[in-house]
KOLVO-309965 format. One line per field, with one value per residue: residue number from 1; residue in one letter; x, y, z of N, C-alpha, C in turn. Coordinates in nm, 2 decimals. Atoms other than C-alpha are relative to their C-alpha. Layout:
N
num: [NUM, ...]
residu: [A, ...]
n.east: [X, ...]
n.north: [Y, ...]
n.up: [Z, ...]
ca.east: [X, ...]
ca.north: [Y, ...]
ca.up: [Z, ...]
c.east: [X, ...]
c.north: [Y, ...]
c.up: [Z, ...]
This chain:
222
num: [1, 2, 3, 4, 5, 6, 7, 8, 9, 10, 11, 12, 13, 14, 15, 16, 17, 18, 19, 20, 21, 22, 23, 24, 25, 26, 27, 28, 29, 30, 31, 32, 33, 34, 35, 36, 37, 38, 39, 40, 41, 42, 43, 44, 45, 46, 47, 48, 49, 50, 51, 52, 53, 54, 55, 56, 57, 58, 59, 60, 61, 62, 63, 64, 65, 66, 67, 68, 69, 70, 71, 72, 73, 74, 75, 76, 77, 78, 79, 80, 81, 82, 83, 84, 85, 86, 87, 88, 89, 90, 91, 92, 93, 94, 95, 96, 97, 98, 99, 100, 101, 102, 103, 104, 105, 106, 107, 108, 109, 110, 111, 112, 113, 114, 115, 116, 117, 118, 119, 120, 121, 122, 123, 124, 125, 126, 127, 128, 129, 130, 131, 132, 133, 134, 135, 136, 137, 138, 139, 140, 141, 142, 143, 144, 145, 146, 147, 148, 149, 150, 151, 152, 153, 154, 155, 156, 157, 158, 159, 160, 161, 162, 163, 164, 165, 166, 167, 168, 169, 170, 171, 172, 173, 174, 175, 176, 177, 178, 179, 180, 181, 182, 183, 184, 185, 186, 187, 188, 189, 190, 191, 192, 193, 194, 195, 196, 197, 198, 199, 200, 201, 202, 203, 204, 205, 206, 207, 208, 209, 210, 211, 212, 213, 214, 215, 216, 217, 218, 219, 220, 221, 222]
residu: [X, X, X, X, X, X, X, X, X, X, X, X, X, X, X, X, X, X, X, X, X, X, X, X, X, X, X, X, X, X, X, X, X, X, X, X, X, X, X, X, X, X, X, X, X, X, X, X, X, X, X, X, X, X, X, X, X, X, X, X, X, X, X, X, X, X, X, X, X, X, X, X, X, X, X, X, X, X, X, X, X, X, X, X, X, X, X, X, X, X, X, X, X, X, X, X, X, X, X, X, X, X, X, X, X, X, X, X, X, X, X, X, X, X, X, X, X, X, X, X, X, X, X, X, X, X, X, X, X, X, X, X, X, X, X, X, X, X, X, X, X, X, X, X, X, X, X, X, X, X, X, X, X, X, X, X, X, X, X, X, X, X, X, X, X, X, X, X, X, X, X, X, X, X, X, X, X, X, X, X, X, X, X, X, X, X, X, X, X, X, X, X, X, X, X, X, X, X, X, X, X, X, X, X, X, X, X, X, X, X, X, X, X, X, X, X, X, X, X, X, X, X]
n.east: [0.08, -0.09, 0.04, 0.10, -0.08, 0.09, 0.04, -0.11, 0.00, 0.09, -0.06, -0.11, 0.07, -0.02, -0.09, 0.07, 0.10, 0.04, 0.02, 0.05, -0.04, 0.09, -0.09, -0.12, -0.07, -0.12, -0.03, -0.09, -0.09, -0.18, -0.01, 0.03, -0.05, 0.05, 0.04, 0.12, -0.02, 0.14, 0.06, 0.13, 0.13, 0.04, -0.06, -0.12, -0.12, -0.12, -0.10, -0.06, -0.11, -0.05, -0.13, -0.07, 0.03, 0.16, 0.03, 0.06, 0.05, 0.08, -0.14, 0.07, 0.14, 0.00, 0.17, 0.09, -0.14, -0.12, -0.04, -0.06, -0.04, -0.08, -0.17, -0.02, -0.05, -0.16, 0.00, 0.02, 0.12, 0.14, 0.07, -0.09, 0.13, 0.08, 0.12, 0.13, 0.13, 0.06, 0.13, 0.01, -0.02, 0.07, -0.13, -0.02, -0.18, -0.07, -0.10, -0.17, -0.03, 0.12, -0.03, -0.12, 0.02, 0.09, -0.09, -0.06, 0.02, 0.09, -0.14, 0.11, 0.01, -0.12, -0.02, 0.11, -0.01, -0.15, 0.01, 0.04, -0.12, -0.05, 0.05, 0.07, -0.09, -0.01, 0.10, -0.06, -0.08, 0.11, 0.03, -0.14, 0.00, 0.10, 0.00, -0.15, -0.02, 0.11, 0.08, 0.07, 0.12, -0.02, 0.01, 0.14, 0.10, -0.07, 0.02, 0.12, 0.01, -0.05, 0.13, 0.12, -0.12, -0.04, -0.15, 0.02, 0.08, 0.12, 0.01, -0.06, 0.12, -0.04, 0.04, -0.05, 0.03, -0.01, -0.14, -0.02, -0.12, -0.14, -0.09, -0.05, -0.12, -0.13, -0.09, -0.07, -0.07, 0.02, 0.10, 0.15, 0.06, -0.05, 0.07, 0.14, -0.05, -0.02, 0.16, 0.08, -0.05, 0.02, 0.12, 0.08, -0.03, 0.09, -0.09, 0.03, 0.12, 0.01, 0.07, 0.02, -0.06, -0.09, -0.03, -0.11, -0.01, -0.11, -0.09, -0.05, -0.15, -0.07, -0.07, -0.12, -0.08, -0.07, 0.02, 0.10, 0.05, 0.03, -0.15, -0.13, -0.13, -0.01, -0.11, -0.01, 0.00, -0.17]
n.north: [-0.12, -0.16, -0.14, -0.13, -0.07, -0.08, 0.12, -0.05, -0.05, 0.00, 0.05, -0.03, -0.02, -0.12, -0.15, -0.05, -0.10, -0.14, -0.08, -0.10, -0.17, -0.04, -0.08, -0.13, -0.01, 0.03, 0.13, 0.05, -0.10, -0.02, 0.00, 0.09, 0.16, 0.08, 0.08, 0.10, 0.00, -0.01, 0.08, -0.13, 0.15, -0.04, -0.15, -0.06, -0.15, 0.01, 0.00, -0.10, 0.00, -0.13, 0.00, -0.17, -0.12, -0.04, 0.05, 0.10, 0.09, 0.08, 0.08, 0.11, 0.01, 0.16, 0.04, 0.14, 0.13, -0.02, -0.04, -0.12, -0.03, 0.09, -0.01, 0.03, 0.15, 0.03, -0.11, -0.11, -0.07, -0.11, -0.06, -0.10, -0.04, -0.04, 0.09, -0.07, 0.06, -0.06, 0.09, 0.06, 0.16, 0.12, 0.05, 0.11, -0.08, 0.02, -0.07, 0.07, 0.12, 0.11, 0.04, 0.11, 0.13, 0.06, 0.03, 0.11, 0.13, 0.01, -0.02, 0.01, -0.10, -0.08, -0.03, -0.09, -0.17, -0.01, -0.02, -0.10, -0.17, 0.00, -0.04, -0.14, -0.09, -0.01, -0.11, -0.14, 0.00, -0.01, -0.11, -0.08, 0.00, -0.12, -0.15, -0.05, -0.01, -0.03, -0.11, -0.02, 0.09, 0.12, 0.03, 0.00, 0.07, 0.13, -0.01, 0.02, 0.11, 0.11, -0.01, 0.07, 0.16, 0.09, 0.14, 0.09, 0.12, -0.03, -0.09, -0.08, -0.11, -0.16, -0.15, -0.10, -0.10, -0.12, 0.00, -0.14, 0.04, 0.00, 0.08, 0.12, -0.12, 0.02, 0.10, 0.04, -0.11, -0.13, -0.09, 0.02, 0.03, 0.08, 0.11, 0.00, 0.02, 0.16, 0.06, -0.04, 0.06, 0.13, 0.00, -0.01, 0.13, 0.12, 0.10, -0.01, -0.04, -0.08, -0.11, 0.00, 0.11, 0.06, 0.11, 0.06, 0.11, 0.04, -0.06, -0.12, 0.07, -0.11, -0.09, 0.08, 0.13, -0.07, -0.11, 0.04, -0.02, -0.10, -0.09, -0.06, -0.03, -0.13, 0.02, 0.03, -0.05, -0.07]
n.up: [0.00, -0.04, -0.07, -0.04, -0.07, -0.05, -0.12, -0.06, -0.15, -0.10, -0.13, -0.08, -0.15, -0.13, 0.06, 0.09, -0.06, 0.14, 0.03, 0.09, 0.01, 0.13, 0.10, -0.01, -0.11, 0.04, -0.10, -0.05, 0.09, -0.04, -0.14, -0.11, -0.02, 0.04, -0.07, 0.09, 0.14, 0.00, 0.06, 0.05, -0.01, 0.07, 0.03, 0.07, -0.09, 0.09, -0.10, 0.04, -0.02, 0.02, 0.01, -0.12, 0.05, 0.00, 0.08, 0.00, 0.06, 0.00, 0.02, 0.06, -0.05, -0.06, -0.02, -0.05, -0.03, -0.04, -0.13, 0.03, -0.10, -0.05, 0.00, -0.16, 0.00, -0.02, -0.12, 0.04, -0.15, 0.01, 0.18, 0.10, 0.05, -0.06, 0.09, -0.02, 0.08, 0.05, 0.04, -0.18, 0.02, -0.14, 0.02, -0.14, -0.07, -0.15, -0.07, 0.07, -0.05, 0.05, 0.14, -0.02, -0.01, 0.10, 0.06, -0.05, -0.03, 0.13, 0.14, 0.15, -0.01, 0.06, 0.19, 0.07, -0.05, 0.06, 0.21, 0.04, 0.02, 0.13, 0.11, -0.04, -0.02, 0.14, 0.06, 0.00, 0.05, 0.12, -0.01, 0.01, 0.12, 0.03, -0.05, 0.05, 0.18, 0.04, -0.02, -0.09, 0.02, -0.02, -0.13, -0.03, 0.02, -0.06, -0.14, 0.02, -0.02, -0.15, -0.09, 0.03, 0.02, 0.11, 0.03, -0.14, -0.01, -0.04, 0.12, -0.05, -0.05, 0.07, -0.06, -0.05, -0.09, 0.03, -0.01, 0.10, 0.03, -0.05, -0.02, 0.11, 0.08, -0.09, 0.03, 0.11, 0.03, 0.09, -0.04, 0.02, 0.17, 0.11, -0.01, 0.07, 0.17, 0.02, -0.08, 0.15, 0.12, -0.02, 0.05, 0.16, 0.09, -0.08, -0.08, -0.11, -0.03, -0.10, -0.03, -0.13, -0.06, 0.04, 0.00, 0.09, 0.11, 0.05, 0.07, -0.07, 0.00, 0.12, -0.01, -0.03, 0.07, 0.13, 0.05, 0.07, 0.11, -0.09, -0.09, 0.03, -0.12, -0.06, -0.07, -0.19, -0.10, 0.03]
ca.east: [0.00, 0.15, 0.19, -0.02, 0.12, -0.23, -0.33, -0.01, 0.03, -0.32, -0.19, 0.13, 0.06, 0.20, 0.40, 0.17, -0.09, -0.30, -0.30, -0.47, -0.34, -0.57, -0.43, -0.12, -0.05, 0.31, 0.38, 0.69, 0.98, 1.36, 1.52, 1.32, 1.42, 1.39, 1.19, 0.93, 0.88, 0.51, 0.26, 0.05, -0.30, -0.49, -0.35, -0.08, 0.24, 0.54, 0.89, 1.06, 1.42, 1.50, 1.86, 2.09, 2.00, 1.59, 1.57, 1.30, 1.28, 1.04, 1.25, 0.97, 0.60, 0.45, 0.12, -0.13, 0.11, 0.40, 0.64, 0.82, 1.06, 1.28, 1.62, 1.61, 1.65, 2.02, 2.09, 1.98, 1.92, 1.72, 1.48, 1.68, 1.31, 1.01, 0.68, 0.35, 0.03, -0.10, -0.44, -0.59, -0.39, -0.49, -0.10, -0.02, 0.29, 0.53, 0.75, 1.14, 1.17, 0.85, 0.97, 1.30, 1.16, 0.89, 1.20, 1.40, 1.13, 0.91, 1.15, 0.82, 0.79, 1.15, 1.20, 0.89, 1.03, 1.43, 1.26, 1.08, 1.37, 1.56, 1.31, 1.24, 1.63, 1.62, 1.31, 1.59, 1.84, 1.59, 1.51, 1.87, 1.91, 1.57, 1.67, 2.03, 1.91, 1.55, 1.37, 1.13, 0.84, 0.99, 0.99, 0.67, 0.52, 0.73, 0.64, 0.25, 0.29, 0.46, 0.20, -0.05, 0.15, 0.21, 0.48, 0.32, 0.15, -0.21, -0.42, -0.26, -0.48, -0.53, -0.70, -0.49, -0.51, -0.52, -0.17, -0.12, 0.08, 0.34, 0.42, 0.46, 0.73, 0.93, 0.93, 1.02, 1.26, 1.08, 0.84, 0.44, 0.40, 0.60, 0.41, 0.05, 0.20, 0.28, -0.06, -0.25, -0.03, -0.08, -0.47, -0.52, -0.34, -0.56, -0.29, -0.46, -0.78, -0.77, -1.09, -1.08, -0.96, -0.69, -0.68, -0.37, -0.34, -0.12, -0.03, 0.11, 0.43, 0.52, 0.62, 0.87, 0.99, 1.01, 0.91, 0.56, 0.35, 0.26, 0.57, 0.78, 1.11, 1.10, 1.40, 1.48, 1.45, 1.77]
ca.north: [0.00, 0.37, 0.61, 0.82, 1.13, 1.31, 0.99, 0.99, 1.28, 1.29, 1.03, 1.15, 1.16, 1.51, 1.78, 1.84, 2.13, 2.32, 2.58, 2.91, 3.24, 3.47, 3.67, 3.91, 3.75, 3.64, 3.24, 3.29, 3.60, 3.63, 3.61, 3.38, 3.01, 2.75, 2.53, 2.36, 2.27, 2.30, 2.12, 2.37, 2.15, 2.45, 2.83, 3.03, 3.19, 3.34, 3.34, 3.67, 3.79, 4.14, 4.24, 4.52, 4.75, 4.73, 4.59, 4.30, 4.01, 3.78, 3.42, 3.17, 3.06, 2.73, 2.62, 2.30, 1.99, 2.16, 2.18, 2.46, 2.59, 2.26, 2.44, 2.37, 2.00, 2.09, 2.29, 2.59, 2.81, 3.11, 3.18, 3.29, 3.43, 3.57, 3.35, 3.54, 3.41, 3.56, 3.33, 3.21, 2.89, 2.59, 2.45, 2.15, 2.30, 2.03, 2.07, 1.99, 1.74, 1.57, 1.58, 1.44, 1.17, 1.07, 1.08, 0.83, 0.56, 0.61, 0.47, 0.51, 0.88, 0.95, 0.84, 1.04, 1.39, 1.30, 1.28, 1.59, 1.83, 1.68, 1.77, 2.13, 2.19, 2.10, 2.35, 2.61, 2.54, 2.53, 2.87, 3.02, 2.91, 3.10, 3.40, 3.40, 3.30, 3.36, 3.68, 3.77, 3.68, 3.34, 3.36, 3.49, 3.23, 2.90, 3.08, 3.09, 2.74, 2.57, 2.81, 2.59, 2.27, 2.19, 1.86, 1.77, 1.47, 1.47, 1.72, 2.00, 2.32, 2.58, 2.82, 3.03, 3.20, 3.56, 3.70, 4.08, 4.14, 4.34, 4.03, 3.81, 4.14, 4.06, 3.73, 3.70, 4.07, 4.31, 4.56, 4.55, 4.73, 4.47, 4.18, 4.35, 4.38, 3.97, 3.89, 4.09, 3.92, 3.57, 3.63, 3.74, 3.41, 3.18, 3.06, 3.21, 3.32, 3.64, 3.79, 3.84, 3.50, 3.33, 3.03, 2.85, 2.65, 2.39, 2.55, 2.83, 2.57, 2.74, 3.01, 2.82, 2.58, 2.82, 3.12, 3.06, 3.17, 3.56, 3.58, 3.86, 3.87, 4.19, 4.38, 4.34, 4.57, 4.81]
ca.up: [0.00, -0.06, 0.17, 0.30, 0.40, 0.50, 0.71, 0.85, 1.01, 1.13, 1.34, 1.48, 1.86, 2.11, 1.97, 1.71, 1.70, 1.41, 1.37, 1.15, 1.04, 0.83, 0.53, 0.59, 0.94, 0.99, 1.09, 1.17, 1.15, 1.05, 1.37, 1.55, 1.68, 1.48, 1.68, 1.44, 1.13, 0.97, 0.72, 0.50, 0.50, 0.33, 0.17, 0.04, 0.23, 0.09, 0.22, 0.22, 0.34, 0.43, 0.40, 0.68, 0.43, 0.48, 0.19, 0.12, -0.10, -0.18, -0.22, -0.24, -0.23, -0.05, -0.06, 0.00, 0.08, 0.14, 0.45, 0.54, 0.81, 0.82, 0.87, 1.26, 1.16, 1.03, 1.36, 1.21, 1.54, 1.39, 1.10, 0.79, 0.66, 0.75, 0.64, 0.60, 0.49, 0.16, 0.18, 0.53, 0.61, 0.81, 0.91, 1.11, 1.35, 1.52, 1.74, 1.64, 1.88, 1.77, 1.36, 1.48, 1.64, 1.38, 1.17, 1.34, 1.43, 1.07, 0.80, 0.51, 0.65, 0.65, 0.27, 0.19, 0.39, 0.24, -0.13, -0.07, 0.02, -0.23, -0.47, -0.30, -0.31, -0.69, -0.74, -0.58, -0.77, -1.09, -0.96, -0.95, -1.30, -1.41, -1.23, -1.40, -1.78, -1.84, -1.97, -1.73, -1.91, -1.93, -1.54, -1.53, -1.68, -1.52, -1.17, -1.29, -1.36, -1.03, -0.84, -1.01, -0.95, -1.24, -1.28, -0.93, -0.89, -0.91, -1.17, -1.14, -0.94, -1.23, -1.01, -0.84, -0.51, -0.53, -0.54, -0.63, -0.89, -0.72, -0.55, -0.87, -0.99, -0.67, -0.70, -1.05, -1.04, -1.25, -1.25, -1.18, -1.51, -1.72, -1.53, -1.61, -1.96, -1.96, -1.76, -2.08, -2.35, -2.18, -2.16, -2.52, -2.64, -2.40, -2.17, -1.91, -1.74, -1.55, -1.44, -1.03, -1.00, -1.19, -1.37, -1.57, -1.86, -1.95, -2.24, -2.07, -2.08, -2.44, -2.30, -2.15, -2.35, -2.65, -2.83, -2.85, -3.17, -3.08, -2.84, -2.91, -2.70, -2.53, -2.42, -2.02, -1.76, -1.78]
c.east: [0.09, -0.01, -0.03, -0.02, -0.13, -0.03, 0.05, 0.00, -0.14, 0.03, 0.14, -0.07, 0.13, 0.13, -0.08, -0.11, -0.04, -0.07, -0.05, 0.03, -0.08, 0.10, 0.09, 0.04, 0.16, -0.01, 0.13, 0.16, 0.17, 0.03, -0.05, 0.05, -0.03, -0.06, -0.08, 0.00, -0.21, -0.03, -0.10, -0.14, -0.09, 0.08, 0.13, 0.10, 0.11, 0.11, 0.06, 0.14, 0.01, 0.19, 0.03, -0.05, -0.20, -0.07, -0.10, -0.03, -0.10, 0.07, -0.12, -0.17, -0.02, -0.17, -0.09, 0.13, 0.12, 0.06, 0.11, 0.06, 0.10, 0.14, 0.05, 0.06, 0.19, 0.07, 0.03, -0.03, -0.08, -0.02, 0.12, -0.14, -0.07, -0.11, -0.15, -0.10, -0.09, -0.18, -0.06, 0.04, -0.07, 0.18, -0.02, 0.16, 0.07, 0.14, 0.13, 0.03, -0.09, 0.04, 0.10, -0.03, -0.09, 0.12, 0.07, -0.09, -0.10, 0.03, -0.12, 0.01, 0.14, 0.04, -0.08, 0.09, 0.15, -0.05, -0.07, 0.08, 0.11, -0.06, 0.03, 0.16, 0.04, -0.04, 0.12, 0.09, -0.03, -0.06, 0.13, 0.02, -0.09, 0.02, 0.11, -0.05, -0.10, -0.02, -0.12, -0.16, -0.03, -0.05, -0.08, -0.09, 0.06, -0.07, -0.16, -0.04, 0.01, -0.11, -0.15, 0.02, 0.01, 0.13, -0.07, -0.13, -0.13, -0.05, 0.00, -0.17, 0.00, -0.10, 0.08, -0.06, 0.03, 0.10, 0.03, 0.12, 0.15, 0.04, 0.08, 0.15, 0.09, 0.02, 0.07, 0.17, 0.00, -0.12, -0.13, -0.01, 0.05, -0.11, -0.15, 0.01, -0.02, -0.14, -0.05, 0.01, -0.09, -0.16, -0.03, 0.06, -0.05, 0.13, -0.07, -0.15, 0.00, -0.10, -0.06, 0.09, 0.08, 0.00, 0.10, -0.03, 0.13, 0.07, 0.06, 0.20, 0.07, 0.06, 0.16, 0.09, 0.08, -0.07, -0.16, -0.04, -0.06, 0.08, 0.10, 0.09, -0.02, 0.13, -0.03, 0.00, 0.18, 0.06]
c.north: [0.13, 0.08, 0.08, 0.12, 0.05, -0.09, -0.02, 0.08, 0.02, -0.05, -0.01, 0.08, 0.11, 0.04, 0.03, 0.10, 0.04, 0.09, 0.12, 0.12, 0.03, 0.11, 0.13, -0.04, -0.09, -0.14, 0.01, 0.15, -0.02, 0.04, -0.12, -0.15, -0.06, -0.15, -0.09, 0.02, 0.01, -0.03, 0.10, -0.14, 0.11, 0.17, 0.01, 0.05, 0.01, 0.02, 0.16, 0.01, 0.17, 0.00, 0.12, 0.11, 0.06, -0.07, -0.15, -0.04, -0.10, -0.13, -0.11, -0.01, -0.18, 0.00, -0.16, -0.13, 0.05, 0.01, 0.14, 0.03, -0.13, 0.03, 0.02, -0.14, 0.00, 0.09, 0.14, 0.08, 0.10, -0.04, 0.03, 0.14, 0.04, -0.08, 0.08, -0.04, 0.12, -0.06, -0.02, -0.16, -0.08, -0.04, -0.14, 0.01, -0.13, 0.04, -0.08, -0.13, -0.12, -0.05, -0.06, -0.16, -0.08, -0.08, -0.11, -0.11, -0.01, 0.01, 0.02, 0.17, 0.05, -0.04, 0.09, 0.13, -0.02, 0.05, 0.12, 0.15, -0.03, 0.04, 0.18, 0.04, 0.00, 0.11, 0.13, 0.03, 0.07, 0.14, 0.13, 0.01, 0.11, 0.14, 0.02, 0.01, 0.02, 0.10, -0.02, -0.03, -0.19, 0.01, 0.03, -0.15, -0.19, 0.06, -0.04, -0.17, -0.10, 0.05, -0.11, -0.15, -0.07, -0.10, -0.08, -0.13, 0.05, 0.12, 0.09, 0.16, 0.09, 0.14, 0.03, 0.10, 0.13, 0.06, 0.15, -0.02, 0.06, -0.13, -0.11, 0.14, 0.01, -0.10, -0.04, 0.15, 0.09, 0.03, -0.02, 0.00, -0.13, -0.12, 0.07, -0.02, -0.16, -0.04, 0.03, -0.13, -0.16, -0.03, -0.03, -0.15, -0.10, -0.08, 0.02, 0.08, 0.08, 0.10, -0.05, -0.13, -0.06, -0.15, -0.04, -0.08, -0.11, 0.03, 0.13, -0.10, 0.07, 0.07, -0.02, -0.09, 0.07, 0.15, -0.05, 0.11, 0.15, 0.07, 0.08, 0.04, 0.19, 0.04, 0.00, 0.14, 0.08, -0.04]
c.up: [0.00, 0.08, -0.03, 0.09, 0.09, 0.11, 0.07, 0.13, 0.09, 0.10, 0.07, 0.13, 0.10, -0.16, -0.12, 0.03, -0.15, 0.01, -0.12, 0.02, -0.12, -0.09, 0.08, 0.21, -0.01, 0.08, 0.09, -0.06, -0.03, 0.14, 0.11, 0.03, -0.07, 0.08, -0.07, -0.14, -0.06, -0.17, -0.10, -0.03, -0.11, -0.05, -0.06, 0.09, -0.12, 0.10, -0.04, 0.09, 0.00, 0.02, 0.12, -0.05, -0.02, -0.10, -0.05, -0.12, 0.02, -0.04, -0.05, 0.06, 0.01, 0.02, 0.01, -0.04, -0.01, 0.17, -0.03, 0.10, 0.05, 0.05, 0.15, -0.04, -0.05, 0.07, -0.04, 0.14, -0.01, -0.11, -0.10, -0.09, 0.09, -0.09, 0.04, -0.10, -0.11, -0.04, 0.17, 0.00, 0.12, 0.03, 0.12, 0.08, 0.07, 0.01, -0.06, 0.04, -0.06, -0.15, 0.01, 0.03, -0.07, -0.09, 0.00, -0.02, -0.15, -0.10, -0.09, 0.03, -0.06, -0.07, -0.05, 0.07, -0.07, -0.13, 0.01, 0.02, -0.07, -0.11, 0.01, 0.00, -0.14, -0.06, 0.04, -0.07, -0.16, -0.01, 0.00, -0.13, -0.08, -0.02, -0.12, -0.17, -0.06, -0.03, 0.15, 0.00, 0.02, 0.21, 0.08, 0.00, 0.09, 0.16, 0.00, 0.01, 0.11, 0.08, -0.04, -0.02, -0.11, 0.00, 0.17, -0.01, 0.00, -0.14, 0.08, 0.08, -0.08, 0.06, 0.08, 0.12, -0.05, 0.03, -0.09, -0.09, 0.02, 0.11, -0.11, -0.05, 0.10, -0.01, -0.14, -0.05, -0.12, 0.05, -0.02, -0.15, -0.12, 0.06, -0.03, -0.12, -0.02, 0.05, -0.14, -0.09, 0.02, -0.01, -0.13, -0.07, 0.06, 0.05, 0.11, 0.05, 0.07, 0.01, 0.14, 0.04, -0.14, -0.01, -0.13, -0.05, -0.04, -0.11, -0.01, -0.01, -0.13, 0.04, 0.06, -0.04, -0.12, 0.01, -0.04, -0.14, 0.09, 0.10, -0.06, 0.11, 0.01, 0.06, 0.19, 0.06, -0.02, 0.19]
């Protein structure tokens, strides 16, 4: 029988808790301990990073079946981030000690949590790349996509939580106007559905893969 990660942790017994934060509250800030690790069960958060200089990025987004906050498990002792919910999540929080010790005595779990931060340290990697050789449209549209899990198991979610677009112009590193610009384009050629709510197409991959039909390369951002 395959595991069943949802089944699962239902039944993982003490150090566990769930909890709910409603839109724009913070789970968790740069600075703080790393004490737990947590389960998103329903919503959106994003990770951000401010710099000495005030400065804030947006680095990553995590949503339904993801974990997040594991960098206590390689004695991480604070946050490197700040995690703030752009959706109302449900999360399931445990404690460090408690994911450690699941860890240890639940070899099915811990192949399932190894293969998923090996995946999730691929997707960063896959995201360094992006940043460094992509236009922006390209990195519009690859971000549109994974928010809508696309390559993930299961048929993918093409609705989309609601997500301004100055945050998609931080996380991809260009400006609102160019991403309303790209949102338009992608509309009028039916990759995408944007009225109020947001929904993705799988052939929104074009834009990625190639030059689709209608794509004209744009120059970049100076």
């Amino acid at each position: 029988m395959a595991f069943n990660l949802k089944v699962f942790l239902t039944a993982v017994d003490g150090g566990k808790t769930v909890v709910k934060y409603r839109k724009g509250e913070t789970v968790f800030a740069q600075g703080d301990p790393c004490d737990s690790v947590f389960y998103i069960q329903s919503g959106t958060c994003k990770v951000s990073v401010v710099s000495e200089q005030g400065k804030e990025a947006i680095v990553a987004l995590h949503g339904k079946g993801d974990f997040f906050g594991e960098g206590g498990l390689n004695g991480q002792p604070r946050r490197l981030a700040t995690v703030t919910a752009l959706s109302d999540l449900k999360l399931m929080r445990f404690e460090k000690a408690a994911i450690q010790r699941v860890l240890h005595q639940e070899p099915e779990f811990s192949e399932f949590f190894i293969s998923y931060l090996l995946t999730h340290n691929a997707r960063v990697e896959a995201d360094l790349v992006d940043q460094l050789f992509n236009s922006s449209e390209k990195r519009l549209a690859r971000l549109l996509l994974l928010m809508a899990n696309f390559g993930k198991e299961g048929k993918p979610e093409q609705v989309i939580a609601k997500i301004s677009q100055e945050t998609l112009a931080e996380m991809i590193g260009t400006t609102r106007s160019r991403v309303s610009a790209f949102m338009n384009k992608f509309r009028k050629l039916g990759f995408i559905e944007y009225n109020g709510d947001l929904k993705v197409h799988n052939s929104l991959l074009n834009v990625v893969l190639h030059d689709a039909p209608g794509l004209r390369r744009e120059p970049e951002d100076a």
